[in-house]
N, C-alpha and C positions, 0 to 999 in steps of 0.2 A: 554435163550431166551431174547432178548432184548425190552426194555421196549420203546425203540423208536417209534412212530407216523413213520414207513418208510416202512411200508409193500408196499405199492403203493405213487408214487408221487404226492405230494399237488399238483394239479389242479385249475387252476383260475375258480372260479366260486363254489368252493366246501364250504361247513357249517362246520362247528363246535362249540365245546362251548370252552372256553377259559376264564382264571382270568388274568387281567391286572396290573400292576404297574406301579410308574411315571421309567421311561426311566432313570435308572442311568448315560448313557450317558450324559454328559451336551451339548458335541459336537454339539451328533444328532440332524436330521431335525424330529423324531419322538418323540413325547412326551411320548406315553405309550409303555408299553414292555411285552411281555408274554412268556412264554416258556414251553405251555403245549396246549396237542389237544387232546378236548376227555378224559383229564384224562391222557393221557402219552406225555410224557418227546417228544417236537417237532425236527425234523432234524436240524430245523434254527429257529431263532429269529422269534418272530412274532411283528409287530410292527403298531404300527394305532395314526395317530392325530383324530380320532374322536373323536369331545366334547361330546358325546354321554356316553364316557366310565366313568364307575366309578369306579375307581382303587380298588380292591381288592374286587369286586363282579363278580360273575358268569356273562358271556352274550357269545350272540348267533353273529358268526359273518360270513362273507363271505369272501373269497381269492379275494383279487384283481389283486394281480400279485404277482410272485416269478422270485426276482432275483436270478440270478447263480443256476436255479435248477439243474444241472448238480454236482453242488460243493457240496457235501456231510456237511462239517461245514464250508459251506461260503456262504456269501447270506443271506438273509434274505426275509419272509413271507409279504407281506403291506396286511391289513386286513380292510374292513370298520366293524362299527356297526349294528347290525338286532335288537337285542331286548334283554332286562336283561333276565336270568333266575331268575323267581319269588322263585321256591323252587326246593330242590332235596330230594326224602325219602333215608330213610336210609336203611340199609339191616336188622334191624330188621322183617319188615316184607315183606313176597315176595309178589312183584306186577310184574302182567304179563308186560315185555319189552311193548310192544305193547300198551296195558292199561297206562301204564305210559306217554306214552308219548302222548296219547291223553287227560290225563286227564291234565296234563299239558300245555297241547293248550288250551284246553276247561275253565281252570280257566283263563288262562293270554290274553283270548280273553273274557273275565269277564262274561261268563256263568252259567247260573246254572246247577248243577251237579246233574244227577239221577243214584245211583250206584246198581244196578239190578244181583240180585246173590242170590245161593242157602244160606238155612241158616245157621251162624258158617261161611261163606266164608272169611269174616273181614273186612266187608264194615262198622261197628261203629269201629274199628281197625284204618283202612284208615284212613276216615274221621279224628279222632285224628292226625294224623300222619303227614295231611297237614295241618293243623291247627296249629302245632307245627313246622313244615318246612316253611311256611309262617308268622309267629311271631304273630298269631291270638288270638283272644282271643274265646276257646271254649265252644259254649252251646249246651248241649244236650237237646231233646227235643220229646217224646215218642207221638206220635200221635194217638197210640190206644185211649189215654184218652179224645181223643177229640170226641164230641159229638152232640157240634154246632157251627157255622163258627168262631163263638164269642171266644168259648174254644182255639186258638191258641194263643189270646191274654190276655185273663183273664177268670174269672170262676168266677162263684155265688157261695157264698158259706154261709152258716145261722152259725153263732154268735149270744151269748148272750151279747147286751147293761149291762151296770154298776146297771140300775134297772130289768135287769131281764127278760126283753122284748126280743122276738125273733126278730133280722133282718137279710136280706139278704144284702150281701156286693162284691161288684167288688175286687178281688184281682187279681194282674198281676201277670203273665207268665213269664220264665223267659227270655222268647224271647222279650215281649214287655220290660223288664228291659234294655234286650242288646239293643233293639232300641233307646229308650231312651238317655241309654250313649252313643251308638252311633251316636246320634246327638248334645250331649251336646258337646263332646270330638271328634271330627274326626282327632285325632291322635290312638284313640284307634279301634282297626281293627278286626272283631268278625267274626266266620264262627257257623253258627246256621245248626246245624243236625238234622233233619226232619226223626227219626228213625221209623219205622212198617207206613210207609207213606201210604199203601192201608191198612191199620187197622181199620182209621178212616171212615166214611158213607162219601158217591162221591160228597153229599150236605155241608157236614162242611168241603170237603177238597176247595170248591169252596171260601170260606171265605182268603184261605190265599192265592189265584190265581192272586190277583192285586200283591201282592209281587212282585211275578215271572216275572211280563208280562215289557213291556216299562213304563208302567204308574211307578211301585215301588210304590204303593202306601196302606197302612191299613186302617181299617176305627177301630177306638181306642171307647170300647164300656164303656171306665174308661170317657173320655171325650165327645165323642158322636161329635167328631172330625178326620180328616183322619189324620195318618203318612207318610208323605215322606220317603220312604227307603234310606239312604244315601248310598251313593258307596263303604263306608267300609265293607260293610256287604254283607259276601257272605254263597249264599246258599245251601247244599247238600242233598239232599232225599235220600232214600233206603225203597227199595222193596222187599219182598219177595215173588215172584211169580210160584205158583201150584197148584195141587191142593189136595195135602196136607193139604196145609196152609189152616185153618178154621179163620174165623171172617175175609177173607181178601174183597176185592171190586177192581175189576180192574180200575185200573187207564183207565182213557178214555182219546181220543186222543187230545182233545182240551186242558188237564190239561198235556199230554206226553209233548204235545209241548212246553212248558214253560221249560226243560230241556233239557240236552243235554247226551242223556241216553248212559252210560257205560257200558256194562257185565261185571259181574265178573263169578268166577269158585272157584274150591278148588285148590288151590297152585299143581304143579306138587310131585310125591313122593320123587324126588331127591330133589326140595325144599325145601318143608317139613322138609323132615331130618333136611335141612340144618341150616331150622331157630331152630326146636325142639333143634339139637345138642349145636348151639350158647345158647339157652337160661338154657337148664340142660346138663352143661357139668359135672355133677356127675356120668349121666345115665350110660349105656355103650352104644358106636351107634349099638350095632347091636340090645340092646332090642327097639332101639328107630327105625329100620329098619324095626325090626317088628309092633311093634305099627303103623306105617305107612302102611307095608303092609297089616294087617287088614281091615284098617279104609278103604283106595282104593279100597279095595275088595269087601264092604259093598255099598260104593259109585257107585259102576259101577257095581252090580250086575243087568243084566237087569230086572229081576222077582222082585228083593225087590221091586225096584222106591222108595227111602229114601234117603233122604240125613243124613250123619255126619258133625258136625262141628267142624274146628278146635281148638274148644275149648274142645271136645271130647278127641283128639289125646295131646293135653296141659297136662287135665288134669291127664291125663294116667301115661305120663313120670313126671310131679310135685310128683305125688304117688310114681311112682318107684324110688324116689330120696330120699323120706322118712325114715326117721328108721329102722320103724316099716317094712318095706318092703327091705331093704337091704340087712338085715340079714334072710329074709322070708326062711322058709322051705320050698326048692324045685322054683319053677317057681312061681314069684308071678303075672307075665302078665295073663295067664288064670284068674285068680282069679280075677283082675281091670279090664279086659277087658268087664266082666260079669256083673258087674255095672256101669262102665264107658259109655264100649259101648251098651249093649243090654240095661241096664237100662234106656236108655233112650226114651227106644219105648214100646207099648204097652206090657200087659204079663209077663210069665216069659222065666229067658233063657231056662229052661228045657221041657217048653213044644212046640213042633214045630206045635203047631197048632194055635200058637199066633204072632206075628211081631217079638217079643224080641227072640223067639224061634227061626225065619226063621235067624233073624239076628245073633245068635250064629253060626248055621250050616255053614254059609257062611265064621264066624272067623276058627271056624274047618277047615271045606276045605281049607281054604287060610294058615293056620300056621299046617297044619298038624299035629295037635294037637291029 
C-alpha cells in the first residue's frame, strides 16, 4: 500500500498540515519546501514564500494552486500559511480523533479548557500530555481543598512564632507561585490544572472566575492587591459529573461559560488494548483483551450505572506482568480482577447483594468464567 498523499487529487482550496524547510533549490523563486501531507510522503513538492513559515515546525496550510496536476512527479503544490500547529499528543494515550482536534482549536484560539468525563477517563492524564506537547510548565492543583475563594491562592494556616506564640500566616498556592513566575519570567509558559473542579462549594469556585473571564484578573489575599493573569498561563478544569459523585456542586452556567467545555469517555476497547499492549508488552494480548472485555462490560452494564477507570484496567495488566503473577497457579485474571475490579465499589465480590457483588456477576457473564 503506498504511503503517498494520492488517494484523491490536491485541490486548490484544500488544508493540510505540513513541516517546511529552506528550499535547497538556490535556483528557485520559492523559498521554503516541504514534502509531506498529513504525515505522508506528497505526489509533488509543496512549496510557499510565505514569511509566515517557520522552517522545521508544524503548520496548517492551504492549496493555492497545483501546477501539472496531471503529471504524477512533476509539478509542484504553491501553498500559503493558516496557522503553526501549537502541539500534537502522542499515541501514548488515546484521545478521541474528534476531541483532538477541538481541543486543539480550543487552546490555539487561547481558551479555557473544561474537560467533562467519567472517572479514570484520563482527563489529569491529558491535561499532562498537553502540557508536555506544548513545552508548559505543569501545575497541578486539587480543588476539593478549597473551601474559600481566598483558598485557590493561599491558605491560613497557625504556626508557632520563635517565642512560642500561636499565629496565623498567609501561605501561597502553588498556582499563585506559577503566577508569579509567570509574570516575573514571561518566557516561562505554565498550564495550571483545576482537578475535582465541582468538589469545591459554587461560592469559593466564584473567587478564581475573574481568572477565567476577559478581565484575567485575582485579587492576591498575601497582598491585598489584584493579579494580572499574564498570557502564558493557560487554564484546564475537569469535572466529574453524576450522581455517583458525592461532595460534588454543579457547575452553574455563568461559571460553564468561562470554558470552552470538552466530553470525554473511556477510550474505545480496541484502543484500550492498544495503549494497555504498548505500555505491558510482557502481558500476553489476549489476557490484556480480556481485562478489557471485563472492564467495558461493567462499563456499559445498564443496571450497574458505575463507571471503571482506566486506571482499573492499568492496574490489572501492571499485576499480570509481575512475578509473583507469571508464574501463578492456574488463571491469575480471576483472582486481580476481584480486587482490582470489584475492589473498588462497595462490598464484597461474593456477595451479590452488594455493588462489588453485582460487579463480579457481570465479569462472570462477560469472561464466562
Amino acid at each position: 500500500m503506498s504511503n503517498k498523499a494520492e488517494a484523491q487529487p490536491i485541490q486548490t482550496g484544500a488544508i493540510f498540515e505540513t513541516v517546511f524547510y529552506p528550499n535547497p533549490k538556490k535556483d528557485s523563486a520559492f523559498r521554503f519546501r516541504a514534502t509531506h501531507i498529513d504525515g505522508k510522503r506528497a505526489p509533488k513538492a509543496i512549496l510557499s514564500n510565505d514569511s509566515r513559515i517557520q522552517p522545521g515546525q508544524l503548520c496548517r496550510v492551504r492549496v493555492i494552486s497545483v501546477k501539472k496536476p496531471a503529471a504524477k512527479e512533476r509539478g509542484y503544490i504553491e501553498v500559503e500559511f493558516l496557522s503553526q500547529i501549537t502541539f500534537r499528543l502522542d499515541d501514548s494515550l488515546y484521545v478521541d480523533p474528534i476531541l483532538a482536534k477541538k481541543l486543539q482549536a480550543v487552546i490555539e484560539c487561547g481558551l479555557n479548557v473544561l474537560l467533562d468525563g467519567p472517572q479514570g477517563s484520563g482527563k489529569t492524564v491529558l491535561s499532562r500530555k498537553v502540557a508536555e506537547a506544548l513545552g508548559m510548565e505543569y501545575v497541578f492543583f486539587n480543588c476539593s481543598s478549597v473551601y474559600e475563594a481566598t483558598d485557590f491562592l493561599a491558605t491560613l494556616q497557625l504556626r508557632a512564632t520563635p517565642s512560642g506564640q500561636a499565629e496565623t500566616v498567609w501561605v501561597p498556592t502553588d498556582i499563585l507561585r506559577a503566577l508569579e513566575a509567570a509574570i516575573d519570567d514571561p518566557s516561562r509558559r505554565f498550564l495550571i490544572f483545576l482537578d475535582e473542579f465541582n468538589r469545591c462549594r459554587e461560592l469559593a469556585r466564584n473567587g478564581i472566575m475573574p481568572a477565567l473571564d476577559a478581565t484575567r484578573k485575582l485579587y492576591n489575599p498575601l497582598t491585598g492587591t489584584t493579579i494580572q493573569i499574564p498570557e502564558n498561563v493557560l487554564w484546564i478544569a475537569a469535572i466529574n459529573n453524576g450522581a455517583q459523585f458525592t461532595g460534588t456542586t454543579n457547575v452553574d452556567p455563568a461559571q460553564l461559560d468561562r470554558f470552552a467545555p470538552l466530553k470525554m469517555d473511556y477510550p474505545p476497547p480496541e484502543e484500550e488494548i492498544k495503549v494497555l499492549a504498548r505500555r505491558h508488552p510482557d502481558v500476553p494480548r489476549r489476557q490484556i483483551e480480556r481485562v478489557v472485555k471485563a472492564a467495558n462490560a461493567v462499563r456499559r452494564d445498564e443496571h450497574l450505572g458505575v463507571d471503571l477507570s482506566v486506571r482499573a484496567t492499568e492496574e490489572v495488566c501492571l499485576l499480570l506482568g509481575h512475578p509473583n503473577f507469571v508464574d501463578f497457579d492456574g488463571d491469575p485474571l480471576p483472582e486481580l480482577l476481584k480486587t482490582s475490579f470489584c475492589g473498588r465499589f462497595l462490598g464484597r465480590w461474593d456477595d451479590p447483594s452488594t455493588d462489588a457483588g453485582l460487579v463480579w456477576q457481570v465479569i462472570v457473564r462477560a469472561l464466562k468464567l
